[in-house]
N, C-alpha and C positions, 0 to 999 in steps of 0.2 A: 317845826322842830323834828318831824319824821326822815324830809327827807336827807336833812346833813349825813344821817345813817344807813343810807339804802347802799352805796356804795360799795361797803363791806356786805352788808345784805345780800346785794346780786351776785357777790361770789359764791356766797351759799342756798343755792335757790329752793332748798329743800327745806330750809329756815325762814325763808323769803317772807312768807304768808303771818306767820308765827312772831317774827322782828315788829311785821310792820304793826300786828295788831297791835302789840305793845306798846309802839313808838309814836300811835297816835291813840293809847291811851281807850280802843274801841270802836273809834269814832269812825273810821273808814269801812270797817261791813257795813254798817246803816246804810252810808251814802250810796256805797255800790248797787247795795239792793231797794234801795230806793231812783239810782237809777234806771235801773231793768223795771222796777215796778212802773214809773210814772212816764218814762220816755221809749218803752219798747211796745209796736204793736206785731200782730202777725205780719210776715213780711215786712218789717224793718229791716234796710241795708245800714249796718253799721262798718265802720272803720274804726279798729283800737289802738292808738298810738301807745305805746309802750304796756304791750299787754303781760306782762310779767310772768307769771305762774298759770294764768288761766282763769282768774276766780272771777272774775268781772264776768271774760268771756262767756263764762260756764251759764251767769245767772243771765244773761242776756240774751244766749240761744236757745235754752229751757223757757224765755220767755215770750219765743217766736222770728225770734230776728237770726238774720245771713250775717255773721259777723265774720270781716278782714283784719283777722289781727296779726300784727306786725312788732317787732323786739331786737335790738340788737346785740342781745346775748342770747349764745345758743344753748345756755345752759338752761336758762328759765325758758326759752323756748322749748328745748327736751320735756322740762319739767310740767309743762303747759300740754306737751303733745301724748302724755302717759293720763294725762287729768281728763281729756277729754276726746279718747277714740271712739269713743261712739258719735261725738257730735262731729267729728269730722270725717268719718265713715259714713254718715248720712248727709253728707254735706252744707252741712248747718255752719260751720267754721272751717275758716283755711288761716293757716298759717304762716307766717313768711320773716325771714331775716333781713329789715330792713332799717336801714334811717329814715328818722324822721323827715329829713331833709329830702330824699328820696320817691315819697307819695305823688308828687307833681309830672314826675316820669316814668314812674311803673303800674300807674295807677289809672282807669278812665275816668275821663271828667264826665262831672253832673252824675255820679255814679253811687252815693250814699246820702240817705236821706240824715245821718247821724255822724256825729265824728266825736269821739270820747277821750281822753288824756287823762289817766290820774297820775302824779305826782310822778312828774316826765318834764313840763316845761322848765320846772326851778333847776333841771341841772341843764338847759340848754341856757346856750350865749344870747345875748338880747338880738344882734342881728340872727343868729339862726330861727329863733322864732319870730321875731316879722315874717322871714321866708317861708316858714310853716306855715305860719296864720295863710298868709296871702296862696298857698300853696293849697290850705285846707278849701279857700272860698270858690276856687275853680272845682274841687270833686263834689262839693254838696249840691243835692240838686234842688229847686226851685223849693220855695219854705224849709229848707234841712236846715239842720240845727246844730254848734258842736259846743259839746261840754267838756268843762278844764277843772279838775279836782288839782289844787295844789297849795301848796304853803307861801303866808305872805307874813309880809311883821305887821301887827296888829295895830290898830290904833289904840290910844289911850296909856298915859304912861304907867297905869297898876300890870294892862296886861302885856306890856313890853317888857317890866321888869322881869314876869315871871315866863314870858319868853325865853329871854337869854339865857333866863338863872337858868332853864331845862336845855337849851339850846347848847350851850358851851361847853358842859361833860362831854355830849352825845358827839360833836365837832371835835374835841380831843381826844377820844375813843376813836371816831373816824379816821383821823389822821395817825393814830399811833396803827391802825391797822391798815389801811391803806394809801397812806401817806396823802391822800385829797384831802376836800374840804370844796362844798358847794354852799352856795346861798338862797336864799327864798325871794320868790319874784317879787322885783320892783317897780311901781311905775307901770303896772300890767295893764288895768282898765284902761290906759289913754293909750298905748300900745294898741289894744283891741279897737279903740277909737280908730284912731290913723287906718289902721290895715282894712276900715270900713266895717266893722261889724255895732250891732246894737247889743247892748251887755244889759243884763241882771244877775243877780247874785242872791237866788232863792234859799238857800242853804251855807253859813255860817257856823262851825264850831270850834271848838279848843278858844276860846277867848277873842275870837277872828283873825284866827294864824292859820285854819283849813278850811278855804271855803268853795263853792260850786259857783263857775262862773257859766253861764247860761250866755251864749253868743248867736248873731243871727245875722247874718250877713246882708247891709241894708242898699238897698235898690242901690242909692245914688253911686258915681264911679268915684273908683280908689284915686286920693290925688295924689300927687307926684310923691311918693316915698325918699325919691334916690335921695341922701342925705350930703350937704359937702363934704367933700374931701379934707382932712384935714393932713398937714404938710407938717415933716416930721424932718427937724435940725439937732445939728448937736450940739445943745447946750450943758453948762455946769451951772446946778444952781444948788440952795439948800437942799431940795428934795432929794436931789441926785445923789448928793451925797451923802444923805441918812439913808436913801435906799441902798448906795454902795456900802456903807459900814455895814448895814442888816445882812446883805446877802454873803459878804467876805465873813461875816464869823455866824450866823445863823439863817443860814440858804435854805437847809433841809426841814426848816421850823416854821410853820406857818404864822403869821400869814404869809403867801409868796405873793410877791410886789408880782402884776400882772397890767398888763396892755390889754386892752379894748381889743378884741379880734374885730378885724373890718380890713378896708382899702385905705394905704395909705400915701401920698403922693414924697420923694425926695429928690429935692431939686425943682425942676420945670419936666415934667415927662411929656410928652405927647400918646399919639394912640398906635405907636411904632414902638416904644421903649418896653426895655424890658421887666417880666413882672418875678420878683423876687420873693420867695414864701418861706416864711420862719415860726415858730412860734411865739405864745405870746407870754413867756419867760422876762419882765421888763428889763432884767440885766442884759436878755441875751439881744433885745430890738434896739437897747439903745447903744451895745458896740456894734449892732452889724450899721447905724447909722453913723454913731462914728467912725467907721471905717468906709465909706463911699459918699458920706456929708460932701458936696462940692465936687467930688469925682465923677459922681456918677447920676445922671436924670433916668429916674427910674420907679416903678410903683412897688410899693412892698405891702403882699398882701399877709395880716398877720392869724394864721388859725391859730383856736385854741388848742391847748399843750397841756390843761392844768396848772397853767401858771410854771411849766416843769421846762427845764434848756431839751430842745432840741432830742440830744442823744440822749440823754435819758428818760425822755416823754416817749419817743420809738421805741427805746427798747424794753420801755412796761407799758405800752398799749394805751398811750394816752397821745399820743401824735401818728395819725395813722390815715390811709386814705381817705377814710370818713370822712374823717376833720378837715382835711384840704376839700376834698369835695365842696363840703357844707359851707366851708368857705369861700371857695369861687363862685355856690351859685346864690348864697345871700348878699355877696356883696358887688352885685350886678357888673360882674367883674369885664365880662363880655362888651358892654356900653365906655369903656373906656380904653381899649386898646382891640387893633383889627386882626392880629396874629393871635395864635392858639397854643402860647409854648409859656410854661410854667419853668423857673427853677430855684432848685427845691437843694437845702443843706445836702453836701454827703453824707454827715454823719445820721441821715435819716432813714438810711436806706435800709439800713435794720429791721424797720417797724413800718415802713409806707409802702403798700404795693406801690409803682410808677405805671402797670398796665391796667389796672381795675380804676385808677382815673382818668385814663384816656379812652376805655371805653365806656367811662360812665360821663363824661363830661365831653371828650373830644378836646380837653387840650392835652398834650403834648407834655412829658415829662424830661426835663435836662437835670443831670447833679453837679451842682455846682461844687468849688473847691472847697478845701475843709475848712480852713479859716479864713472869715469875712475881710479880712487884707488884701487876700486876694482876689475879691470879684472882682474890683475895677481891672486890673489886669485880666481877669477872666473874661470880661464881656471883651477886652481891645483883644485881645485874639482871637475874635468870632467865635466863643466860647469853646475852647480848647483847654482843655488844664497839661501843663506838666506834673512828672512825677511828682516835685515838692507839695504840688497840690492836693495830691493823690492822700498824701501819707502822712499820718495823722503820729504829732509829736508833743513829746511831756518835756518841752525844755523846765531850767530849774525854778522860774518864772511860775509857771503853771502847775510844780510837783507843790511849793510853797505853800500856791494860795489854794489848792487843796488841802490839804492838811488843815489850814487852819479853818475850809470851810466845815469841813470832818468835826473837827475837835470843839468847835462851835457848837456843837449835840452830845458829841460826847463826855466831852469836859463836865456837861450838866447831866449827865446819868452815871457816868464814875466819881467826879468829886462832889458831887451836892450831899451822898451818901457818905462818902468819909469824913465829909465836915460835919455831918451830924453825929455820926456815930464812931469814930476815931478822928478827932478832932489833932489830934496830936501827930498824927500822921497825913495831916493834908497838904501842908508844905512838901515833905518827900515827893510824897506823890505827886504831885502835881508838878514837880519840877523832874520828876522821871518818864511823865506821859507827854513834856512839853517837849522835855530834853531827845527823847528814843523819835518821837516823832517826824520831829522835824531831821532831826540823824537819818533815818530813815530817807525822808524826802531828798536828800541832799547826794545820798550813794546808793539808792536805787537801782539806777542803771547795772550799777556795778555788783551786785551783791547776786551770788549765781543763785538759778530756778526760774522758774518760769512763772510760775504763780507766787501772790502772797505768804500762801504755807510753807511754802520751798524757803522764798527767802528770809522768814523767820528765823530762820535755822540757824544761820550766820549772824543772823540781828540779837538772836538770844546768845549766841557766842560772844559779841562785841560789847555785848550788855552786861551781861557776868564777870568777862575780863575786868570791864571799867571797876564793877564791885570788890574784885578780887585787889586790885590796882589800890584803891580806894582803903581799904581795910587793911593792905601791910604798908602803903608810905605813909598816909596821911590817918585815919582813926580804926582804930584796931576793935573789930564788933565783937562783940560774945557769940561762942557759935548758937546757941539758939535765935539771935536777935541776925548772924548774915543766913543762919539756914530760911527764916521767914523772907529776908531780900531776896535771896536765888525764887523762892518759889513767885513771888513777888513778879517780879524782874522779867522770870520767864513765860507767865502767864500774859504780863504787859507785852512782851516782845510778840507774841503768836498774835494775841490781838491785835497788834498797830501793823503787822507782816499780814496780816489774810482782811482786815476792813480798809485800806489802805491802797490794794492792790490795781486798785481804777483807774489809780496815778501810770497805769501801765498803757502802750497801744497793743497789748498782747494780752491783757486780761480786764473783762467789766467788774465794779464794784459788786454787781447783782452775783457774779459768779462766784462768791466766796464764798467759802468750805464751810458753811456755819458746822454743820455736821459734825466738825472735825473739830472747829473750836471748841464746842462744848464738851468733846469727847476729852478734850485734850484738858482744859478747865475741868473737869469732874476727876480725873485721874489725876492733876495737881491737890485738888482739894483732898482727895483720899489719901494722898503721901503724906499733905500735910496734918490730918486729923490722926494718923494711924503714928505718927511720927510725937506728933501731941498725949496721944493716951501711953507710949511709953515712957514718956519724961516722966 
């Protein structure tokens, strides 16, 4: 249950320590310092996989041991590097900005007798950790040991119930704050099996939803891992289309319908064909399959995104070259094609370096065209794009089914509140946020400024007209009852003109003036309160 929360946590890493104590209720200082008590001697080489704020670190080089700790947020690294200058002025800890996935090539083998993980593996994909694991079994040296602190769902159904019961606030809190949501490990122990290790699990708390697993890496050799390839067509079936209804009017609301990150074969490919990288957004893997299904023989390899499309995983730091890294080398990408060339969405380029994975992996980055239409064309012209390719377009298709992906969330944060509380006014409403919006969507293009705020401007003009239109041919309002519409009207227009504005190729959703709306909503509110006390 802790970790659904750390997410927002590690943007605050000065809170970090303080959350998590809370969030597991105590129970993680024991463990920690119980691991520095029972598994550190002098001269212990340790390795700390997601070493957060430092606290672990701290009790573990106080305890005698060389600890590598390792994190890839540089905030809690900062935060970790002020906690402990003296131990790493004496050389007792180093620090470093790494992935986890990364230990296997920055790191020397047989090189720590210890390797530690607290609540780190539940937010990794299941193939990223096989690739750990197996990545951990090469640095520990003869007898080395590695320990895994994380959250699993418990057995027994009294402490499942009261799992979720605590689990599902802390998960909708997560997501209203950082729009994720992670799960707690599945299926771990047999995991730990396969990748060859012998497991105990000496330490158990919170009902056995946190517990210490104790791994040892056993003589006999790893058997063959590499898992089949599973072949991905385009079909319509029930599923498809309950996840198409869910993601057309509630995309932005969890849970996101998400694809398995791994390798995946479409068509017949051989070890020549080319390898295509997307996320693992399930809306977004199964049009880019229907869009090269039968055209194209070719491997799609799928990293995680947070369940999030592409362009907007890039451009809030959830599709990034990590993630493609971590991707190509968990899923033995290498052993199935002889060429060294990835290509990757354009709309990516936003948030993936293309050089920080070619020199960290040696394959080769290409951007391919904006919409998945045109790859098969793209790959038959020896991968060349034309401009059309280049240029990223909102025909009225794509304004539409925005909108109604938008109003899918929104609809349930402005009218869930007037149906409760002006119950009387939820029909207008509702038929003013449906009506202005899709308006909106329809004459976009045309409505001058460049951002959403600008075009407000004109949408709150065409909106008031209608009112004005409205109130002398057809029902004549009382002016206190059209002055509450105008304020109404033009509050609704700013908002659907500046949250709306994503529908643009000249402006991101993330880019809106929230600023400027509140400002603008506060100075509406004050006309109409100061307008109110003189009635």
């Amino acid at each position: 249950m802790a970790t659904v929360f750390m997410q927002w946590l590690e943007t605050k890493p000065k809170d970090y320590d303080r959350g998590i104590q809370l969030l597991t209720l105590g129970r993680l200082t024991p463990l920690k310092e119980k691991i520095a008590a029972d598994y550190i001697r002098d001269g212990t080489r340790v390795l700390e996989i997601g070493c957060g704020t430092g606290t672990l670190t701290k009790m573990m080089a106080d305890s005698g041991a060389t600890v590598t700790a390792i994190d890839t947020s540089p905030g809690m690294l900062a935060e970790a590097e002020r906690g402990l200058e003296l131990e790493i002025a004496e050389g007792r800890v180093t620090l470093e900005l790494m992935d986890a996935t990364q230990i296997g090539d920055h790191l020397p083998p047989a090189s720590f007798d210890l390797i530690v993980s607290t609540l780190v593996f539940s937010e990794i994909q299941p193939e990223e950790q096989r690739y750990i694991l197996e990545s951990c079994k090469g640095l520990l040296c003869p007898r080395g040991c590695l320990l895994i602190v994380d959250e699993v769902i418990p057995s027994g159904w009294i402490n499942r119930i009261l799992y979720f019961t605590i689990r599902f606030p802390l998960a909708l809190i997560t997501w209203l704050l950082t729009r994720t949501t992670n799960t707690a490990l599945q299926e771990f122990d047999s995991l730990l099996t396969q990748t060859g290790y012998q497991t105990a699990i000496p330490i158990s708390r919170l009902g056995g939803s946190l517990l210490l697993y104790e791994a040892i890496p056993a003589q006999s050799p790893i058997s063959n891992l590499q898992s089949s390839i599973h072949r991905l067509q385009h079909r319509v079936t029930l599923r498809t289309i309950i996840i198409d209804l869910w993601t057309l009017f509630f995309r932005i609301i969890p849970p996101y319908p998400k694809v398995k990150p791994g390798l995946y074969a479409i068509g017949e490919p051989n070890n020549k064909s080319p390898v295509l990288v997307t996320g693992n957004f399930d809306l977004t893997v199964r049009r880019m399959v229907k869009a090269i299904d039968g055209k194209v023989n070719g491997w799609l390899l799928v990293a995680d995104s947070a369940g999030i499309n592409v362009w907007c995983a890039a451009g809030g730091g959830y599709f990034t070259a990590e993630k493609i890294i971590a991707a190509v080398k968990s899923s033995h990408l290498e052993e199935f094609v002889e060429h060294h060339s990835l290509i990757l969405p354009q709309l990516a380029a936003n948030g993936v370096d293309g050089w920080k994975i070619r020199t960290e992996t040696g394959w080769g980055v290409r951007w391919g065209p904006v919409k998945a239409e045109d790859i098969s064309e793209y790959l038959a012209a020896k991968r060349k794009k034309t401009d059309e390719m280049r240029w990223v377009q909102f025909p009225i298709k794509d304004r539409l089914e925005m909108v109604t992906v938008t109003l899918g969330f929104y609809s349930l944060m402005i009218l869930v509140p007037v149906l409760i509380f002006w119950r009387q006014m939820f029909w207008p409403i509702t038929a003013s946020l449906l009506g202005l919006s899709y308006f909106y969507a329809v004459v976009h293009p045309w409505l001058p400024g460049r951002d959403g705020l600008w075009k407000s401007i004109p949408l709150t003009i065409i909106a008031l007209t209608g009112l004005f239109i409205y109130s002398y041919f057809i029902t004549l309002l009382p002016p206190h009852q059209l002055f509450n519409w105008i304020i109404g009207l033009t509050a609704l227009s700013v908002f659907i003109g500046a949250e709306l504005q994503g529908m643009s190729p000249l402006m991101r959703g993330e880019q809106a003036n929230w600023g400027w709306e509140v400002g603008i909503g506060v100075a509406l509110g004050l006309v109409y309160w100061l307008v109110f006390l003189l009635e």
